[in-house]
BANU-558258 format. One record per atom (N, C-alpha, C): x, y, z; residue in one letter; atom name. Coordinates in Angstrom, 1 decimal. Atoms other than C-alpha are relative to their C-alpha. Layout:
BEGIN
NODE        x        y        z   resn   name
NODE        X        Y        Z      A     CA
...
// end
This chain:
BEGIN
NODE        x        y        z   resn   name
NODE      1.2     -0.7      0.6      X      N
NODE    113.7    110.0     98.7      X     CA
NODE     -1.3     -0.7      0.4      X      C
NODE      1.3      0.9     -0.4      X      N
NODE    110.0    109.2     99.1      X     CA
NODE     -0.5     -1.1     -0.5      X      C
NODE      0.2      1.2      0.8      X      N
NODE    109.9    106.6     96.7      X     CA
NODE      0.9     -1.2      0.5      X      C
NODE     -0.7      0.9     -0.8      X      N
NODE    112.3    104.8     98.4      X     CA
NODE     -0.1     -0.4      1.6      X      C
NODE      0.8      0.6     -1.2      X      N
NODE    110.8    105.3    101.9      X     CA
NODE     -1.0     -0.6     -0.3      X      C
NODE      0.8      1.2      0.9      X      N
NODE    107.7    103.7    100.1      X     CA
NODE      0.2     -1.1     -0.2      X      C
NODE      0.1      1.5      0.5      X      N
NODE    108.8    101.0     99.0      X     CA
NODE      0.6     -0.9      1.5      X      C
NODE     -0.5      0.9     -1.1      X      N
NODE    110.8    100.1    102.4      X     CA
NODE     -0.9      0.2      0.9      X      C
NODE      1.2      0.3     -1.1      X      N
NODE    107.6    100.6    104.6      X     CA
NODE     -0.5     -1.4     -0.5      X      C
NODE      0.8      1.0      0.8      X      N
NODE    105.5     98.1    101.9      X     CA
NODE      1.0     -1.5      0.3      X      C
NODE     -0.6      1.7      0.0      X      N
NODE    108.9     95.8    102.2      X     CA
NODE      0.0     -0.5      1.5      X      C
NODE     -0.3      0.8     -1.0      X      N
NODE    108.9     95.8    106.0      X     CA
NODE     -1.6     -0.7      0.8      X      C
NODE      1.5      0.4     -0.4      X      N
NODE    104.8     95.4    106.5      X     CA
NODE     -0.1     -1.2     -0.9      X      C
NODE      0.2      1.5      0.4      X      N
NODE    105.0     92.2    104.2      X     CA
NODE      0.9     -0.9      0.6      X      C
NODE     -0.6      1.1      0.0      X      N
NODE    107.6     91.0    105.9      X     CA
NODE     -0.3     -0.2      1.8      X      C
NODE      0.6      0.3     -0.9      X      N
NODE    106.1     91.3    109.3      X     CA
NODE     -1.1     -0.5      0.2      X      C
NODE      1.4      0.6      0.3      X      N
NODE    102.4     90.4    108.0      X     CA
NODE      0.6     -1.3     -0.2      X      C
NODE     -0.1      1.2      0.4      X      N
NODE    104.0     86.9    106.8      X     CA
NODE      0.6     -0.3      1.2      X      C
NODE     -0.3      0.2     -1.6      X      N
NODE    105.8     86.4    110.5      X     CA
NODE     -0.8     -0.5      0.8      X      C
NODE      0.8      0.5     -1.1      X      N
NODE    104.6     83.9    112.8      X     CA
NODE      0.8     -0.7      0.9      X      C
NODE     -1.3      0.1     -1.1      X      N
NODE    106.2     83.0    116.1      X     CA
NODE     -0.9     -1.2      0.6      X      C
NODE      0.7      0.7     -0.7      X      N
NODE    104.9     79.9    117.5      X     CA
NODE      0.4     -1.0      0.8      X      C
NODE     -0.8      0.7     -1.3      X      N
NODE    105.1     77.9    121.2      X     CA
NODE     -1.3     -1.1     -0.2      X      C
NODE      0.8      0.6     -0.1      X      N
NODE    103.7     74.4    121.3      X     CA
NODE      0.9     -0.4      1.6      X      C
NODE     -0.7      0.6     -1.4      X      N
NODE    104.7     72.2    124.6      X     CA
NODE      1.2     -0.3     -0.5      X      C
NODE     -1.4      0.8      0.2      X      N
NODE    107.9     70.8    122.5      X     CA
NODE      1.2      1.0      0.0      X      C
NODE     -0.7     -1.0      0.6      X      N
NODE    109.3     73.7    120.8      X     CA
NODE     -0.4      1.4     -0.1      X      C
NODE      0.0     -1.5      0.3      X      N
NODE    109.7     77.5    119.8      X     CA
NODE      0.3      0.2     -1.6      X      C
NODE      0.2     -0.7      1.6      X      N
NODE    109.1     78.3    116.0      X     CA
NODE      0.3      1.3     -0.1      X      C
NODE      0.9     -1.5      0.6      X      N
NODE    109.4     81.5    113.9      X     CA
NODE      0.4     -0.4     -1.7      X      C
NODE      0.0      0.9      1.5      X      N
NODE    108.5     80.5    110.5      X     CA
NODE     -0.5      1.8     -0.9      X      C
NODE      0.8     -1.1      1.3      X      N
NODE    108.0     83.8    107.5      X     CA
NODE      0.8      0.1     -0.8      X      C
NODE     -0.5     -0.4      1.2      X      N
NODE    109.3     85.1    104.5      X     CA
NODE     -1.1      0.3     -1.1      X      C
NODE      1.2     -0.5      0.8      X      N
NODE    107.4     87.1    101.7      X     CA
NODE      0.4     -0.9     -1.2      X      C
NODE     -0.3      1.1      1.1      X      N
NODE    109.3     84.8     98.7      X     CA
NODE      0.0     -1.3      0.0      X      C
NODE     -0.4      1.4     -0.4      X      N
NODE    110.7     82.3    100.3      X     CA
NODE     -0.5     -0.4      1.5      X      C
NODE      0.4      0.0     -1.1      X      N
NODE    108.9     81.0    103.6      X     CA
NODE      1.4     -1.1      1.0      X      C
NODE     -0.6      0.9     -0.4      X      N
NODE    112.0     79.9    106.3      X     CA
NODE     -0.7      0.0      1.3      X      C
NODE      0.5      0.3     -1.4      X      N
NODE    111.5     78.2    109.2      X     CA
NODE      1.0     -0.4      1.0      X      C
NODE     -1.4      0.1     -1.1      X      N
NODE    113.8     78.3    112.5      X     CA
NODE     -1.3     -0.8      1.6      X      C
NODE      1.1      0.7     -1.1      X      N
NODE    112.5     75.7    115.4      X     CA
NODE      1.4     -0.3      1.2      X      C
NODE     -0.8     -0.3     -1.6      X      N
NODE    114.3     75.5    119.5      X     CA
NODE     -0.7     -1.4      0.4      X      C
NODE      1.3      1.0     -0.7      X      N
NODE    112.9     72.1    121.1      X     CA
NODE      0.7      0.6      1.4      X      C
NODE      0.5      0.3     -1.4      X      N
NODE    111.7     73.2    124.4      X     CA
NODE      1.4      0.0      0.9      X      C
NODE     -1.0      0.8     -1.2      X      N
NODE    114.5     71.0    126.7      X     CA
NODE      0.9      0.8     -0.5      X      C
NODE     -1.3     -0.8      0.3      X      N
NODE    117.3     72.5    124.9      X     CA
NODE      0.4      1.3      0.3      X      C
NODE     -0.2     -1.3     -0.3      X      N
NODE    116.9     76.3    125.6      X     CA
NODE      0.7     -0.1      1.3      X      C
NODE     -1.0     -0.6     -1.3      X      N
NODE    119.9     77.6    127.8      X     CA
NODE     -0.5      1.1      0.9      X      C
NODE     -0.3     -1.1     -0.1      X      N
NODE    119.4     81.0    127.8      X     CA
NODE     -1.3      0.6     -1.1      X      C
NODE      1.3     -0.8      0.4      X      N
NODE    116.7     83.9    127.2      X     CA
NODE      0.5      1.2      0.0      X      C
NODE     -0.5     -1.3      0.3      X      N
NODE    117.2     87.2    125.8      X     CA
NODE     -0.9      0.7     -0.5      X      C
NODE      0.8     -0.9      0.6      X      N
NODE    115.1     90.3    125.7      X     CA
NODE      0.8      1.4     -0.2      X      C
NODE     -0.8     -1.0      0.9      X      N
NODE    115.8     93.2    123.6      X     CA
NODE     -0.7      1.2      0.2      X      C
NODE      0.7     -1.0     -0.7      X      N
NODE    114.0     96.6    124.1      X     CA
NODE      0.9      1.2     -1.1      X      C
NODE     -1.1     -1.2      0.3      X      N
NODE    116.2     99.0    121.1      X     CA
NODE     -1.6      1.0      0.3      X      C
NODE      0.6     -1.1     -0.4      X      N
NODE    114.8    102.9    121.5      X     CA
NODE     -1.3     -0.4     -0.4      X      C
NODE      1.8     -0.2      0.7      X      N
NODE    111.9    103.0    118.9      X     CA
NODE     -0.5     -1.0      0.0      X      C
NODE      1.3      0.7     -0.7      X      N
NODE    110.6     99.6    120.0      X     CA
NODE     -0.7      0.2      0.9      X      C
NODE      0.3     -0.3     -1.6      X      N
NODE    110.6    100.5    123.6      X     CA
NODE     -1.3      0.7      0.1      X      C
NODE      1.2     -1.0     -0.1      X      N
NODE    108.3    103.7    122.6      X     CA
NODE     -1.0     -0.5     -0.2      X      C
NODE      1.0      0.9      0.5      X      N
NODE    106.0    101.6    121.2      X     CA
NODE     -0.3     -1.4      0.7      X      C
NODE      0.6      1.1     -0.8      X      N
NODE    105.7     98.9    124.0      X     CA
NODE      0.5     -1.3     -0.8      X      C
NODE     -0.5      1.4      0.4      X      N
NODE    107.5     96.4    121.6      X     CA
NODE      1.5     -0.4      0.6      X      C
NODE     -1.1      0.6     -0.3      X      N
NODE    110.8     94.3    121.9      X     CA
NODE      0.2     -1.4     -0.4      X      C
NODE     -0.3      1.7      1.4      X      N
NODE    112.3     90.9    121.0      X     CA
NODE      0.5     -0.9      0.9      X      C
NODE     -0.1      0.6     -1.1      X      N
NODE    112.5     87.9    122.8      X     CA
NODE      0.8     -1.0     -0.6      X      C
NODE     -1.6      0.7      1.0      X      N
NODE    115.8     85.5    121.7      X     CA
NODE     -0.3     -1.2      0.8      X      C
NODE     -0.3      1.3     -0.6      X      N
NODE    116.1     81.6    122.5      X     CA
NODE      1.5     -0.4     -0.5      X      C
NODE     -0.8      0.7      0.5      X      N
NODE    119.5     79.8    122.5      X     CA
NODE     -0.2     -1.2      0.3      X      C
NODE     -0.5      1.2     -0.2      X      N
NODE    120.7     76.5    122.8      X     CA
NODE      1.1      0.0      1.1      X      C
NODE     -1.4      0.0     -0.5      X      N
NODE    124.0     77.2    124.0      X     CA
NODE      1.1     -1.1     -0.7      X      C
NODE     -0.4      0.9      1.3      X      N
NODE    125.0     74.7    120.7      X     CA
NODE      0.9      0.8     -0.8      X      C
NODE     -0.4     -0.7      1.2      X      N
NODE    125.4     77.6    118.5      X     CA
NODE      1.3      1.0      0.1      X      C
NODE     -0.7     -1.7     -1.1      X      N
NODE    126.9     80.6    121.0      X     CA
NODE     -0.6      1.1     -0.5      X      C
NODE      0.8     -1.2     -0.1      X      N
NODE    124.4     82.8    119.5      X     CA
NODE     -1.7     -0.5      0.6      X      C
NODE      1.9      0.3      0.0      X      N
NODE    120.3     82.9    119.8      X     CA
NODE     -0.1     -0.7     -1.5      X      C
NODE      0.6      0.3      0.6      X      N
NODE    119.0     80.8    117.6      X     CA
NODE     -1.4      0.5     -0.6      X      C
NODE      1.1     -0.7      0.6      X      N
NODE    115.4     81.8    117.3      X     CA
NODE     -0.4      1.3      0.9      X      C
NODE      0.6     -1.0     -0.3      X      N
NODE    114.2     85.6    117.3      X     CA
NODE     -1.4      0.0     -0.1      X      C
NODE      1.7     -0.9      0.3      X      N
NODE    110.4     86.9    118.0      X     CA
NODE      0.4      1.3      0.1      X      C
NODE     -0.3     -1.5      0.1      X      N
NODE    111.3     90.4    116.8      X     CA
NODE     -1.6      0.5      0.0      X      C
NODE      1.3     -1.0     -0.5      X      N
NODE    108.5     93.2    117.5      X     CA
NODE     -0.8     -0.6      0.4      X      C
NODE      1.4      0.2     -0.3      X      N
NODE    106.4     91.6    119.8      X     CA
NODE     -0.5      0.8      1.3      X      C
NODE      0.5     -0.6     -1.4      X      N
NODE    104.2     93.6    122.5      X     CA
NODE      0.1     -0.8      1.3      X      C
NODE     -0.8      0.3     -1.8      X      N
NODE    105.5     93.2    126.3      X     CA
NODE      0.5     -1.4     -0.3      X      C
NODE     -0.8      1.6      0.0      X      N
NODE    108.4     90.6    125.4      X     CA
NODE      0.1     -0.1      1.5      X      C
NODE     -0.4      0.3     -1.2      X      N
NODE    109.0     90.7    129.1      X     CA
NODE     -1.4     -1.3      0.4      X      C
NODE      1.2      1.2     -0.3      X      N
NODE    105.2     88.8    129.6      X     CA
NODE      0.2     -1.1     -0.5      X      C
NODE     -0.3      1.2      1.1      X      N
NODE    105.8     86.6    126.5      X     CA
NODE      1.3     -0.9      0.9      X      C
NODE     -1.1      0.7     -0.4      X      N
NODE    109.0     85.6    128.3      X     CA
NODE     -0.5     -0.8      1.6      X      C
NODE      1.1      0.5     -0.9      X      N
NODE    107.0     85.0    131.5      X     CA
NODE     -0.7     -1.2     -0.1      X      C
NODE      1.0      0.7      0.4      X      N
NODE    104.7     82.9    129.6      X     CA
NODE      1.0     -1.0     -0.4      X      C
NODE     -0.6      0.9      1.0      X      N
NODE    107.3     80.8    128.0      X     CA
NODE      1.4     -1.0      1.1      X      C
NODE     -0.9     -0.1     -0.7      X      N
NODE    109.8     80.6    130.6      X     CA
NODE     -0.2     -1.7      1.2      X      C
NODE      0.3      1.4     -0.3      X      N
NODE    107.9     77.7    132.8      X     CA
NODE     -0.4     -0.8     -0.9      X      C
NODE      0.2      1.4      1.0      X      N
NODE    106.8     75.3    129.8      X     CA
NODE      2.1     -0.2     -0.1      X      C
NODE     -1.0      0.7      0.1      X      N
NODE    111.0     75.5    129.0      X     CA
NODE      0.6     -0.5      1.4      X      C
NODE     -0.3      1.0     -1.6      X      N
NODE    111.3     74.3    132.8      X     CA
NODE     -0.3     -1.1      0.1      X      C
NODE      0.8      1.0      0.4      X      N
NODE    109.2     71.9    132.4      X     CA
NODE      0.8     -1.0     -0.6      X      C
NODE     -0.4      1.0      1.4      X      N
NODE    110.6     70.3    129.2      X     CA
NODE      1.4     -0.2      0.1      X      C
NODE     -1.7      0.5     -0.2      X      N
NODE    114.2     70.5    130.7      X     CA
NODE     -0.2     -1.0      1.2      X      C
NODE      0.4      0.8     -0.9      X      N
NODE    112.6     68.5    133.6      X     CA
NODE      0.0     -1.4     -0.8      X      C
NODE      0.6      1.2      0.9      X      N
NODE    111.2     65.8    131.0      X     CA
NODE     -1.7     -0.1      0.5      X      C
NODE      1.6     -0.1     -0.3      X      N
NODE    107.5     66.9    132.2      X     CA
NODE     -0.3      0.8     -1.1      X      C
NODE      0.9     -1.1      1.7      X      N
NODE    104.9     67.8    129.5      X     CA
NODE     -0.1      1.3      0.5      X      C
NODE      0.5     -1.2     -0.1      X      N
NODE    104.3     71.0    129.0      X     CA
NODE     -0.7      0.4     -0.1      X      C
NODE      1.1     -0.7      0.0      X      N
NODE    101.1     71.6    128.8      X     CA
NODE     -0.5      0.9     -1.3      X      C
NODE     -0.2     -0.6      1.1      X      N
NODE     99.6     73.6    126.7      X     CA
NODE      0.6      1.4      0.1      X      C
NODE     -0.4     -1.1     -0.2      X      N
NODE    100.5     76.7    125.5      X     CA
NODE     -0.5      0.9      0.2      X      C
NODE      0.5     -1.4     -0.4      X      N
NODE    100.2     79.9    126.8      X     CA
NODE     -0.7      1.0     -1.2      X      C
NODE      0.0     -0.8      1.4      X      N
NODE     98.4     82.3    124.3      X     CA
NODE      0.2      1.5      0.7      X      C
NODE     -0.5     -1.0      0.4      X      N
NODE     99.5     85.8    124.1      X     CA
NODE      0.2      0.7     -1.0      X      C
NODE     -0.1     -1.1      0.9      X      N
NODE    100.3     88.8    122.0      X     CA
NODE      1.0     -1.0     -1.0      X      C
NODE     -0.6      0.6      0.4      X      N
NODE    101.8     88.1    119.2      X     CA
NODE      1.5      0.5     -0.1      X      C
// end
């Protein structure tokens, strides 16, 4: 009913307003939560494997989701869910984890969409 699409618009706009995805030269963060704030962190060197996502009704909308593993876990550890052109973001992110599997700084980071 409409009271109930209401309230799950309101629960998923607070829960993407408190969402922050962040690349320094070491690591890959995504730290939110509207109660409880968690935080999920990738250092850099470790990333195996990259995964972009694209379901229908992001696609329409130019969004998508960009996954890091380990290859520790056997899944992705950290998600950036809905961000605009994951393919760039992955671009952008893709030489700093070269880099940091080298043992070369990374530089700073790229900025981008969020």
């Amino acid at each position: 009913s409409g009271v109930f699409i209401g309230l799950q618009i309101i629960a998923n706009s607070l829960q993407y307003a408190t969402r922050w995805y962040v690349l320094t030269d070491k690591r890959v963060m995504r730290i939110g939560g509207v109660l409880a704030q968690v935080g999920l962190e990738l250092p850099l060197r470790r990333i195996e494997l990259f995964a972009v996502a694209r379901p229908p009704a992001e696609r329409l909308l130019g969004l998508g989701r960009v996954g890091f593993a380990s290859g520790a876990t056997g899944g992705v550890e950290v998600v950036w869910a809905t961000i605009a052109r994951p393919r760039e973001v992955l671009d952008r992110v893709r030489p700093m984890v070269e880099r940091a599997a080298r043992g070369q700084p990374g530089g700073a980071a790229p900025r981008g969409p969020r």
